[in-house]
Structure formats: C-alpha cells, structure tokens
N, C-alpha and C positions, 0 to 999 in steps of 0.2 A: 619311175623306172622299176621295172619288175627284178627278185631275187632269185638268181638261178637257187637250184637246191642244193650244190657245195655253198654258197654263200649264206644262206639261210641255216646251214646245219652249224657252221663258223658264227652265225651271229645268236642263234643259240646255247651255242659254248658259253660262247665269251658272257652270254646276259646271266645265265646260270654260274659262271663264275663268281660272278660279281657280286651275286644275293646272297651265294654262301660265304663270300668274302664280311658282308653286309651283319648278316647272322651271327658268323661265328666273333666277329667284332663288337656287337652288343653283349651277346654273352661271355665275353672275355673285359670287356668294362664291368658289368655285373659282379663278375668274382672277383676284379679288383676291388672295387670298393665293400664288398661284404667282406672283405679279406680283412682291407685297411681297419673296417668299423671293428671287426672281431678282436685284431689287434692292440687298438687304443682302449676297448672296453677293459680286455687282458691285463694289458699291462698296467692302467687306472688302479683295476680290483690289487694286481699286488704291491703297489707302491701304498695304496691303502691297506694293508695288511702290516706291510712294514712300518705305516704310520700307528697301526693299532698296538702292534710288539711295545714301538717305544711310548704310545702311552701306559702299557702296561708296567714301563720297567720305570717310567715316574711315580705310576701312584705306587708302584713298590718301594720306592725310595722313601714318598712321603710315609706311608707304612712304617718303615722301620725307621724313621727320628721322631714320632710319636712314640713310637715303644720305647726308647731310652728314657721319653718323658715320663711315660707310664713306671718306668721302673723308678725313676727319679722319685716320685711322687711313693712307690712303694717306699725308697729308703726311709721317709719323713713317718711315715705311717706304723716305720716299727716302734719310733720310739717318739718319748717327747723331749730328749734333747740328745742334738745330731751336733758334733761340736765339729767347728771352724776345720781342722785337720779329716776328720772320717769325709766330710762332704768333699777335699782335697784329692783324697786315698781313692776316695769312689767315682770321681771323678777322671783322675789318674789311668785309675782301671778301665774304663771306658777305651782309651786311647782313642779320644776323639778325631783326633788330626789324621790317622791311618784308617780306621773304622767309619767314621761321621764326619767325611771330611767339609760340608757344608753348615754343619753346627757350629757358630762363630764365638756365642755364650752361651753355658747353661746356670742358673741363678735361683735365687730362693731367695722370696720375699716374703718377711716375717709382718704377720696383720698387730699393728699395734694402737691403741686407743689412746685417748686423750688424758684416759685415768693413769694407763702403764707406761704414757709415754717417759714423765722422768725416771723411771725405773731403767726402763732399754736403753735414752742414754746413757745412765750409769753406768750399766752392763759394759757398754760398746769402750766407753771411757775408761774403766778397769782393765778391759781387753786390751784396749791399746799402748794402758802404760805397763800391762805386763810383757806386751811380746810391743818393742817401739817400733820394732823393723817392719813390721804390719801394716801395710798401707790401705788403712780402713779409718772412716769419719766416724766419729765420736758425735755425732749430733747429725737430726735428718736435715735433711735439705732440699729443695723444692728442683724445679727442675732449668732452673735460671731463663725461663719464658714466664714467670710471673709472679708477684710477689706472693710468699710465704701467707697462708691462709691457717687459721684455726680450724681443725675439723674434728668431727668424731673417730675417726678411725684413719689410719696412715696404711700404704703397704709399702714399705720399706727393704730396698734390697740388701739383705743381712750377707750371704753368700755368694758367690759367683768364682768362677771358672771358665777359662784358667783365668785369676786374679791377675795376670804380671800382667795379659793384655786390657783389662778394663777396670783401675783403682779407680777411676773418675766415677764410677757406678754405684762402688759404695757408699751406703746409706743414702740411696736417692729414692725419695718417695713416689713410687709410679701412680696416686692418683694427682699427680699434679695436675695430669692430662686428660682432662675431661671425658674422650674418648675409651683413652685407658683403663681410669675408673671405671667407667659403664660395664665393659668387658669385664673386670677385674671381680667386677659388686655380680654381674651374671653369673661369671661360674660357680660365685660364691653360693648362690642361689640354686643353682642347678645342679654342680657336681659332675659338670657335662667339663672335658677338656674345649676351651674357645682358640680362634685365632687375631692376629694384632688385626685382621685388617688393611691396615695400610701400612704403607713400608716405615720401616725404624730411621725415622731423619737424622736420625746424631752420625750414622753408619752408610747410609743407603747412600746411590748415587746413579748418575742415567748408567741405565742400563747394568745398574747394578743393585738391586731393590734384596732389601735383608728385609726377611717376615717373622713372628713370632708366633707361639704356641704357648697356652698357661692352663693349667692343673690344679685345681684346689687343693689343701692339706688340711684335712680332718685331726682331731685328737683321735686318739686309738682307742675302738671300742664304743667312742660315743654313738649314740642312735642318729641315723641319718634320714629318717622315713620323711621328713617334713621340711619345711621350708626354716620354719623358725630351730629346729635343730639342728639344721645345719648350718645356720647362723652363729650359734651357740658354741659347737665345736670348733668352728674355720679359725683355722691356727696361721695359713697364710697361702701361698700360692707359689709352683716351681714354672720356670719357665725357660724355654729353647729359643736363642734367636739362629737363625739360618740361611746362608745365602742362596737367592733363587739361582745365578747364574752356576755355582759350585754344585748344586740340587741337580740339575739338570746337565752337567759337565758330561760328557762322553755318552751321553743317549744318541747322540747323532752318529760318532764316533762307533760303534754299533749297529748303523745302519747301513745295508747293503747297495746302497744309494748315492751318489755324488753330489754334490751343489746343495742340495737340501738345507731351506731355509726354515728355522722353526722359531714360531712366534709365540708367548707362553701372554696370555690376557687372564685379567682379573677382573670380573663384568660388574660387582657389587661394588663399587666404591662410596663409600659412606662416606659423606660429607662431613666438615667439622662442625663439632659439637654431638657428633653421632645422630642426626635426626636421620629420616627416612630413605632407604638409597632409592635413585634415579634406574628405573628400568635400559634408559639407553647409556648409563654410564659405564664406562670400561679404563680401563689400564696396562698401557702394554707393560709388564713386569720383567720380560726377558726377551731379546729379536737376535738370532745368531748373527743377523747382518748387520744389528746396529741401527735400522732404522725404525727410531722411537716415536715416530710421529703419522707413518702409514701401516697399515695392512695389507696383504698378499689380496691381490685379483683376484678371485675365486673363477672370475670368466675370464681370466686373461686364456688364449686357446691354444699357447705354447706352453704351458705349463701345468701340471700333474698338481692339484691341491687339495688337501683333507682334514678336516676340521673335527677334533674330539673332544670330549668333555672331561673334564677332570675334576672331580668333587674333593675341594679340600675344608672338609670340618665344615660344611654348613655354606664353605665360600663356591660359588660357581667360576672354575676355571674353564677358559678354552685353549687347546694347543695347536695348533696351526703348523702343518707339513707341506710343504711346497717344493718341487722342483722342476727343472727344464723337460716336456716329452724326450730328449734326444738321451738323455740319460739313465732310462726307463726303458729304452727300445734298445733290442742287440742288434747287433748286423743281420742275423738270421733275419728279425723284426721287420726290416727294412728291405728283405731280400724279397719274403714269401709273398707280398701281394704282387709284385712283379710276375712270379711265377706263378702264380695262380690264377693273372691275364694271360700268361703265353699259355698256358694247361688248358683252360678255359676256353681260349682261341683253337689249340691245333686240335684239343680234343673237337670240337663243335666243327672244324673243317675236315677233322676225318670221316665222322660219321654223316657229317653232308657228302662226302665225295663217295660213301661209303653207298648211301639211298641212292642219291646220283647214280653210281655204276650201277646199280642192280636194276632202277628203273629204265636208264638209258638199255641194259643189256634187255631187258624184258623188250623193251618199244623196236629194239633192231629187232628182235629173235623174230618180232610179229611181223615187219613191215620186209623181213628179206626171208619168206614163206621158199625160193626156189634154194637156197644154200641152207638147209635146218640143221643138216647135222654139221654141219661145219661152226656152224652158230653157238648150237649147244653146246658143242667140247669147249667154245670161244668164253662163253659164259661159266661153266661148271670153273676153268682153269680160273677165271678171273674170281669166282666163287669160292675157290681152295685158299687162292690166296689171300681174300680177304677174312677168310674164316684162321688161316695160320697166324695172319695179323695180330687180329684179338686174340687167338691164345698166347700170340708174345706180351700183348698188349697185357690182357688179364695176368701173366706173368710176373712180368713187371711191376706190375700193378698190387701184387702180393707182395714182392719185392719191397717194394717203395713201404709198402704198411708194416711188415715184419723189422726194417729200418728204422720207419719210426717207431715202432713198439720199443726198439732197442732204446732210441734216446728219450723217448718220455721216459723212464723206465730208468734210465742214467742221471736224468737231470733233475727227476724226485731223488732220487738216489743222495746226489752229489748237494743240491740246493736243499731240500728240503730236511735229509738225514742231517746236514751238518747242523741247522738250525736247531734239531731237537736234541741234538747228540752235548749242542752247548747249553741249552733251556736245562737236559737234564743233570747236567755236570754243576749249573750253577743251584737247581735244584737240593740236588743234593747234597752240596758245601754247605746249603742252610739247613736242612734240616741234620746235618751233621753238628755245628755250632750252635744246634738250638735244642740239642736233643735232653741236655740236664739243667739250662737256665731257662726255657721258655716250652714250656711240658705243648702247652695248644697250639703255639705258631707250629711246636714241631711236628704235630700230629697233621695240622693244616700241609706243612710241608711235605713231610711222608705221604699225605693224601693225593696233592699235586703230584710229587714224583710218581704216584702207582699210577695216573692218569697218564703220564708223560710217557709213561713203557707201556700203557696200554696203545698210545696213537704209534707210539714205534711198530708195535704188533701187525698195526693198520697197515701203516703205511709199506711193510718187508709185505703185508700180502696181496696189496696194492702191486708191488715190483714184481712180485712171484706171477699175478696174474698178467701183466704185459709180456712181460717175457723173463723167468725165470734164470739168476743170475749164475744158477749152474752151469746155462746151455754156452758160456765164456770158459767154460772149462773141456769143453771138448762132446762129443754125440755120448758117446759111453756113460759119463758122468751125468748127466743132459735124461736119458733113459734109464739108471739105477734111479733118479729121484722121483721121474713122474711114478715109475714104479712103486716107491714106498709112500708116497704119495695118494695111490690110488690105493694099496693096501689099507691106507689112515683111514683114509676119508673113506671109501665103502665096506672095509670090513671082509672084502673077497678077499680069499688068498691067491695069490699072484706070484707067479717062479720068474726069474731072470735069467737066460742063458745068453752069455754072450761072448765074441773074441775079436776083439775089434781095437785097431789101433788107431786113436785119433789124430796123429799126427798126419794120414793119408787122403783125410775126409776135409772138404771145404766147408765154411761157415755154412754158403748158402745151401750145402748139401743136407748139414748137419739139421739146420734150421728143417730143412724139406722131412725129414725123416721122422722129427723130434712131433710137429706136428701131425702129421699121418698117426700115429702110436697115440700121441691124444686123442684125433678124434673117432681113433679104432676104440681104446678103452670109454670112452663118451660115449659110443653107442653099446657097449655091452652093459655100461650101467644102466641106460634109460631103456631098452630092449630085452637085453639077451637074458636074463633071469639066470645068470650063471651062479658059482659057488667055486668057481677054481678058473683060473687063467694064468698060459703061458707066455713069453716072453721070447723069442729068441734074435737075437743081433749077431752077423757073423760076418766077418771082410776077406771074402774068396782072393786069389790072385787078380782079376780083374774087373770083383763084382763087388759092390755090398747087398745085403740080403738081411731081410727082417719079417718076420711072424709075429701072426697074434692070435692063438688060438685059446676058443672056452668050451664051457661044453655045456653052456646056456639051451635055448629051445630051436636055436638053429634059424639063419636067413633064409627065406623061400628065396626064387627067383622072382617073383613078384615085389619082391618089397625093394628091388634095388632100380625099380624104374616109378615107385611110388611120386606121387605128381608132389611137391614142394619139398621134397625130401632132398640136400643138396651135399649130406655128408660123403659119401660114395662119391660122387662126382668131383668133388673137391680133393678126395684121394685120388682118382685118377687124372686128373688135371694135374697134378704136383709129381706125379710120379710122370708122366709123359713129355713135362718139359724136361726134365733129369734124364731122357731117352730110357729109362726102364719101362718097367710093366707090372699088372695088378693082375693079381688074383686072388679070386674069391670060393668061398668051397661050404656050402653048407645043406647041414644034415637037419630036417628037424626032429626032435627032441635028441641031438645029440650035440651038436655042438658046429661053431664057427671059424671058419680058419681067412682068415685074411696074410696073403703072401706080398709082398713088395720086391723087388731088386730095381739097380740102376747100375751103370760102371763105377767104376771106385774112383775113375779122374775125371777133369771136366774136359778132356780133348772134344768127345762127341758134342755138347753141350753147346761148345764155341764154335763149333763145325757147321751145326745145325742150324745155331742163330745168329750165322754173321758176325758175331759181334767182335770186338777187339778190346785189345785195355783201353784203347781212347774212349770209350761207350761207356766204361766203367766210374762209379760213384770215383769223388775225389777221395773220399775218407776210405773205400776199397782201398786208394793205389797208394794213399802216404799217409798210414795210420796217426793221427794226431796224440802227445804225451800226455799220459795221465794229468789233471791239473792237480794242484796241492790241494784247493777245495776237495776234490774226490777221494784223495789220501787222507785227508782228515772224516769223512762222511762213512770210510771201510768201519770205521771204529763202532759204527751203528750197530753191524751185525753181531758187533761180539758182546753187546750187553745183553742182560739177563732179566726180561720183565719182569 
C-alpha cells in the first residue's frame, strides 16, 4: 500500500526523531562513563595523597625517637662515668610520657668481660647496700630461657628508665639471646644505630608488638676508624624500646578519611638464631582493625587501597591504607556523572534538532519554489531563534565556568589552604623547639617551613588565577587590584578613576565587567606597545559605564575581524547578554579606547531571557554558610612567606 505524502513526511519525523533520540543517547552513555572513570581515578589520586601525608607523619615519628636515642648515646659520650641519678635527671627531662609517648624504656647496657666481671658485681653490690631502697640486682643474670653460660663479654643492663616500671631488667644480660647478641656484637662493629628485629616477648602482645633501637657507646676520644678500634673502645650500648601501636596512635586520627583501615607489616622477619630472612616472610606488626591474620584486598573493587614503604633502619616496612569508595566520593561525586549524561544527552539532541531544522528548512525552501518569500522570512525567523539560543546557551555556558572557577578556587582554598596552614604550624613548633638543642634538624626544619610558604605562594596564585578572591568583595575592589596588578606585572603605568558603589552591581554583573577589563589590559600588553593606560569605572543613575584607554600604536579596523582572534568578540558577547554595548575607538600611533556600559540592574536582563528565580542555580537563591574548615583555611592569607 502506497504512502500519501502527509504520511510519508509523518513517518519521516518520527524516523528522524528516533536516530537523534539514538545519538544523542550514545553520547550521553559516553560522558557518563568518562565522567564515572574521571572520578574514581580523582578521588583514588587523593585518598592516595592522604595515604602519602600519613606515611610521612610516621617516618617523622620514627625520626624523632631515634634522635632521643642519638642524644642518649651523646649523654654517655661526654664522659666516662654517667652515675645512676644524671642518667635519671636526663631522663626525667626528656618527659617521655608527654613528648615520646611510645618510648616504653630507654636503658644502657654496660659491655662487661669475663676479666671485669667480678669487679661490676662489686660495684653493683656496693651500690645497692649503699642506697637499699634501690631496686637493682647485684649479680648478672641470664634471661631465664637458658642456663647461665660462661662467655667473654656480657652486655648487661646497668640503667634504665623509668626504673619504677621495669626492676625485673636490671642487670639482665641481653646476650643471652642469640639473636640479640648478633645485633648487639653488629653495631658493636659498625657504629651504625641497629633495630630488635622482632618484637620484645617479655612486653609485646597481638596486636601490640614493642620494637627496639640500640646505639653503641665509645670511650671519648678514642679512634674509631677501624673495626678492631672500635672493638677497643666499645663501653656498651643505649637502647629505646617502643610501642608500634602508640608509634602510630592518631596518624589516622589526622586523616581526612572515614573507615580507614591501616595495616603496619614488617617484611624481613629473621628467623631464630638470626640466620638468613625468607623473601616471602612478613609480619603484620599493627592492623587498626585487629585483624592479625589477613591483609586488605588490594582488588577488592569497593574499596580505595595504598600501599607505602616505610624504611626503618635497614628494616623494610609496608603500611597499608584502605577504605570504602563511598567514603571518598562527595555527593557532588555521585551527582556529576548523572549530569553529565543528561548535558551530554540534551546537548547532542539540540544540536541534532538544531542540523535537523536547518536542513529540513533548506529541503522545504527548495521543494515549495511557488511560496519563496514566505519560506524565507519562515527560515531566517527560525534562524534568529536558533542563533539567540546559543548565545543564551554560550551565556550560560560562561556562566557555568566562571561558577566553577569560583568553587575550584574555594575548594583549594578551604581543603588545601587548611592542610598547609596546619603542615606549617606544625612546622614551625619544630623548628621553634629545635632551634638551640638540635642546631641541623632545625635548619632542616627552617628549610622545610621556607618550602611550605613557598607552596602557599603557589597555591594564593593558583586561586588568584581562577578567580581572584577580591572579585567576593565587590566590582570596585575587583578593578583597584587587576589594576595594581597589571601595574606589577608589566611595569606600565596605569591611572584608576573610578565612583562606583558596589552594593547596586550584581555578582554576575560584576564578574561580566571584571573580565572585559582583563582582557582589555591582555590585549594592550601583547599588542598595543603602550607606556601609560587609563582606567575609568563610573555608576550613572541608570547605567554602569567603564573605559580603557592607551595611547599604544592604536587598533586598525582590520585587526578586529582578524580570522582566530576571539578577544573582541568575547567582549562583545558578554557585554550583549548584559543588554549594553561596546565601543571601540582607535587611532594608529596614538592610542586605544575601548568603552563598555550596560544598565545598573538586571530588570532588562530577566526581561530579555525569560528566565525566573526558578531557572536560577540553587547556591544563587540560598547562599550556603561558611564551613568551619574555610574559617580555619582565611588564616592562609595572612601568613608571611
């Protein structure tokens, strides 16, 4: 059955409908999923960032209970006899519990020989019947895992601290322990600070593993160039026990992350009797969740996982960050690839309906040859409208971007300022406390903080180029700064005249203006070869009004239809949805004058585009309250690199 031609032009519609329905549905799938991809990449990178912060804030930990040991080890080095009370006093001073709150004991072990050993017990025995209250052994003692052996040399713990928590220590010979010894006879050897190894049994427990640190003690002065010299000298060795889980106490506590599982692994575990470690052997030494017996999925595909290294003394640590994607993702997160299908959609079915009407008006205009001009005016109207369209569209479309320039611009602001504003506060309390006891850490520290106010530097000029945090203070203020601005930066001198009250000017107006004046002064730097530029801003009774005049080599008429040159049109695009008008005025070899106005309110504006406050962004119509993060993050601006 044949199709009349109403019914064949009906089933045309409808088939042309449907493949732009077709189209614009593939490519609204597409940007959903580049969207989603973009976002789980995103958010991965900074849940790994925040995993990289708190390995940093561990190996800083381990750092600084080294360096007590390091000083420890100075104490012994000034002299050759440190008595029972100074190693107390010095101790004392440390205030380990408030300072080093994972330092459990710190201790000194005196190397004693076979020749001096009844000497040292004497000593110890004297010592204890002079002060009785003393709760210290008069005789060594092995470590009650093996009978008492004959040896050449003992290392014997003479001191420790605090004593009230561990009498059962003194005078206990730490080579009873095969292992220990090994270590103990190493650094003796090397002069190198070693670590225990494995966790301290008498103390440790699941999920609560105490590690050690040991220090050689030299006589003062003696030569140490050799191996047999420093055999010679070795007076005994100081040592830190420490607990992992108090080590790592509140690193998570510090992360900007919820749920966050962290696993602390010890990959070398040397077997007993100290022979050769096993490439696949490990340890889990700390799991905030407590479980000691697995490790985090790495492919589990709910969950955000980062694996770092952590070098302790020779030992290979790994630390393990894990947590849920949904705790990682914001609402925004979860909102944007939705939006990005329906963007992706209506955009791809406008500009189909858009080809659509143009080719359908072209294919009538042809085939209805007796009605032309009626055709035409039919096409041009439908041509006006679709050309108003996209400059709403293109509008908006500035809109939407000058928006987000605002909150990228906010959200380094707020997130990122705060992070650095605390790195350098904490910064600075160290190399404040380190400035007359530890001359190089403090210098180190000094160095990092100069580093820390240089990224600040970055990042205020990171903000200033999105959108400068002036233009929140109003147009006027917004214009005094590009102005001094462009004074800095090129070195032209540049006048401001202005009278202008910002309380009458809207954001999106201010925004409209603020930009036009950039990319007026933009093109006088890269063109106009000027040496002096005007300024002027003024808010008539029903107009605003703004100039920018140089007296550079002046714009032909040719160079404002120049083929890829898109500044000019970008000022008149921006001044035309504001219902004003541009003008341009130039002399060559004398100079440029670029004029702008628009009304002062947005009556015309809403007049013109239809639009209503329902059309209006949600954050236009109920400005959301500063968060506390953001009040903590102002404090950026006011440091002083």
């Amino acid at each position: 059955m044949a199709l009349t031609p109403a019914q064949q032009q009906a089933f045309s519609r409808y088939q042309a409908l449907w493949v732009g329905v077709a189209i614009s549905s593939c490519i609204g799938l597409l940007m959903y999923l580049a969207t989603t991809r973009f976002i789980e990449s995103d958010s991965r990178e900074r849940f790994a960032n925040h995993a990289r912060n708190a390995q940093n804030t561990i190996v800083a930990r381990v750092k600084s209970y080294t360096d007590v040991l390091r000083a420890t080890a100075s104490l012994f080095r000034t002299s050759d006899t440190i008595t029972r009370a100074q190693f107390h006093e010095y101790a004392a001073g440390l205030a380990l519990q408030d300072n080093f709150p994972a330092i459990d004991t710190i201790n000194y072990a005196e190397h004693v020989t076979q020749q001096t050993r009844p000497a040292f017990e004497r000593r110890l025995h004297e010592e204890q019947d002079a002060n009785p209250g003393l709760a210290i052994s008069a005789a060594i003692r092995p470590n009650g895992t093996e009978v008492e052996r004959v040896r050449e040399s003992y290392s014997v713990v003479t001191f420790i601290e605090p004593s009230s928590a561990s009498t059962t220590a003194f005078g206990l010979d730490l080579q009873t322990n095969a292992y220990v010894e090994k270590i103990i006879l190493a650094t003796r050897d090397s002069g190198q600070m070693m670590n225990s190894g494995t966790p301290i049994g008498a103390i440790s427990g699941p999920n609560r593993a105490f590690l050690g640190l040991r220090l050689p003690i030299y006589t003062p002065g003696a030569p140490l160039d050799s191996v047999d010299q420093r055999r010679a000298a070795y007076r005994g060795s100081v040592g830190i026990a420490f607990s992992v889980p108090r080590l790592v106490q509140g690193v998570l506590a510090e992360m900007p992350v919820n749920n966050v599982r962290m696993t602390l692994l010890d990959q070398d575990i040397p077997p007993p009797g100290g022979g050769p470690v096993s490439p696949t052997a490990m340890r889990i030494l700390f799991d905030s969740a407590g479980q000691l017996h697995s490790l985090p999925d790495e492919a589990d595909p709910a969950r955000f996982t980062t694996t770092l290294p952590v070098n302790f003394h020779g030992r290979a640590w790994k630390v393990t960050f894990s947590t849920p994607k949904k705790e990682i993702y914001t609402e925004f997160d979860t909102f944007y690839p939705k939006l990005a299908a329906f963007a992706g959609f209506g955009g791809s079915m406008l500009m189909y309906a858009l080809l659509h009407t143009l080719t359908s008006s072209r294919r009538r205009a042809l085939m209805i040859a007796a009605d032309m001009t009626q055709e035409l005016r039919a096409s041009q109207a439908r041509l006006q409208a679709s050309h108003e369209t996209l400059r709403r569209l293109a509008a908006h479309t500035d809109q939407i971007k000058e928006l987000e320039r605002k909150r990228i611009a906010r959200e380094i602001h707020d997130d990122l300022g705060q992070n650095l504003l605390a790195l350098r506060i904490e910064t600075d309390m160290l190399a404040s406390r380190t400035r007359s006891s530890h001359t190089r850490l403090h210098a180190r520290a000094h160095a990092t903080l100069q580093q820390i106010d240089a990224t600040i530097k970055s990042v205020r000029q990171i903000i200033n180029d999105l959108r400068p945090n002036v233009l929140d203070l109003g147009l006027s203020a917004a214009v005094e700064w590009q102005v001094k601005e462009f004074r800095r930066v090129t070195g032209i001198e540049c006048e401001l005249h202005e009278q202008v009250r910002d309380d009458c000017i809207s954001d999106q107006r201010a925004t409209a203006f603020f930009r036009i004046l950039q990319e007026s002064l933009s093109n006088i730097t890269r063109h106009a070869q000027a040496t002096r530029v005007s300024v002027e801003l003024t808010l008539l009774t029903d107009s605003l009004y703004m100039s920018i005049r140089d007296n550079g080599n002046g714009l032909a008429d040719m160079a404002r239809q120049k083929a890829g040159s898109f500044g000019l049109v970008g000022i008149e695009e921006r001044i035309t949805m504001l219902g004003g008008s541009l003008s341009i005025k130039g002399v060559p070899g004398i100079g440029t004058t670029v004029s702008v106005s628009a009304p002062a309110d947005d009556a015309r504006d809403h007049e013109g585009s239809g639009e209503n406050d329902g059309n209006q962004a949600p954050w236009e119509i109920n400005p959301q309250p500063v968060p506390a993060s953001r009040i903590t993050a102002e404090r950026l601006e006011n440091l002083s690199p």
